[in-house]
ZANU-928734 format. One record per residue (C-alpha): residue in three letters; x, y, z. Coordinates in steps of 0.25 Angstrom, whole numbers, plus 5000, padded with zeros to 4 digits. Layout:
BEGIN
ALAXYZ/...
This chain:
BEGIN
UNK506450444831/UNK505950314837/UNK506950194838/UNK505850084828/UNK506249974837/UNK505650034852/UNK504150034853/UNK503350124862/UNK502050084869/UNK501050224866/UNK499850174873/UNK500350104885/UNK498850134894/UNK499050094909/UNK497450104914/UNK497250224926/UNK496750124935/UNK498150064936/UNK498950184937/UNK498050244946/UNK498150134957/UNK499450084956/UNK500050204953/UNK499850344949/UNK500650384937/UNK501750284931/UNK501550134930/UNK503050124939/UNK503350064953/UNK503650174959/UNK502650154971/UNK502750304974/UNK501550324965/UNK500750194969/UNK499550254976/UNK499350114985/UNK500750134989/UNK500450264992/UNK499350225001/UNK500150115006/UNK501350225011/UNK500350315017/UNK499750205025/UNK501150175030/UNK501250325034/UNK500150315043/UNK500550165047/UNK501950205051/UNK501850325060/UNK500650275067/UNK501350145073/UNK502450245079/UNK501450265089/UNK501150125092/UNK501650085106/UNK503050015105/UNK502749875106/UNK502349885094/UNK503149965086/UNK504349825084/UNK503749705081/UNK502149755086/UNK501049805078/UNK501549925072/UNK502849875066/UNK501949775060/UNK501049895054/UNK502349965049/UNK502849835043/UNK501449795036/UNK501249935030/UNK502749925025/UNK502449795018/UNK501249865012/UNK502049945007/UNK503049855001/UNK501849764996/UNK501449874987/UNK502649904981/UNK502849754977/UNK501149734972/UNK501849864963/UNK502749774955/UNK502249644955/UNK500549664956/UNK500449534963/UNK499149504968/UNK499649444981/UNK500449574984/UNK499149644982/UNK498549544993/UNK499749555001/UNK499449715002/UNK497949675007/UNK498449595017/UNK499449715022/UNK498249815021/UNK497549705029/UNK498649705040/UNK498949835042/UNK497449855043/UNK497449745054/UNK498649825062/UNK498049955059/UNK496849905068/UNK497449845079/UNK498249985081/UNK497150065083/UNK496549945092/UNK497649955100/UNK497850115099/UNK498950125093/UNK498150205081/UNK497050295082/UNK495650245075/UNK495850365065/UNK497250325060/UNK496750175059/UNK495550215052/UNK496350295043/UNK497550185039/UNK496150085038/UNK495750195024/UNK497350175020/UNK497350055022/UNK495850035014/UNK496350115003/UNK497550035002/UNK496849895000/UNK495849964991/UNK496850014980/UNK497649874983/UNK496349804979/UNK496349894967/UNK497749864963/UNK497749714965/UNK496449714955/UNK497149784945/UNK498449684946/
């Protein structure tokens, strides 16, 4: 038996577009499930183990603690667009995507990374900006 003062919303309709960018399954903040998050986390796998073989100037205070630092605040940029869809947080994830492409490049410049890996973080990087560019339209 129903209580006559609670009323339920039957046909609450989300469209697919939205739940199939910004997160596969449930409208939460659980950023487990946001697919640019994940894209985002998997860049930083690749990112992170590939400045451990940078040369040891520049692991403290050099270029790849500055790649480390920048995907991280990918990361966290993403995780803050999820609550507040801010337009400026979506351009402020253009601009890490851009920096990180920037000191992606200068590494294999100066043979720190192979071409393949550097062309490989280039697509995550791509794929990235893309579903952001996507997103920020929908926001």
């Amino acid at each position: 038996m129903r209580c006559p003062h609670v009323r339920v919303q039957r046909h609450l309709r989300v469209p697919w577009r939205i739940l199939s960018i910004w997160r596969s399954g449930t409208l939460t903040s659980d950023l487990i499930n946001l697919k640019i998050y994940q894209k985002a986390r998997d860049l930083a796998v690749v990112v992170f183990p590939a400045t451990d073989r940078f040369p040891r100037p520049q692991q403290y205070g050099g270029l790849a603690s500055e790649l480390r630092q920048i995907t991280l605040d990918l990361l966290k940029t993403i995780a803050s667009v999820n609550e507040s869809h801010s337009r400026l947080l979506h351009e402020t994830i253009d601009v890490d995507l851009q920096q990180i492409w920037l000191m992606v490049d200068l590494a294999a410049d100066l043979k720190y990374i192979t071409p393949d890996l550097r062309d490989g973080m280039r697509l995550q990087i791509d794929e990235i900006g893309r579903m952001n560019g996507g997103w920020m339209k929908m926001a």
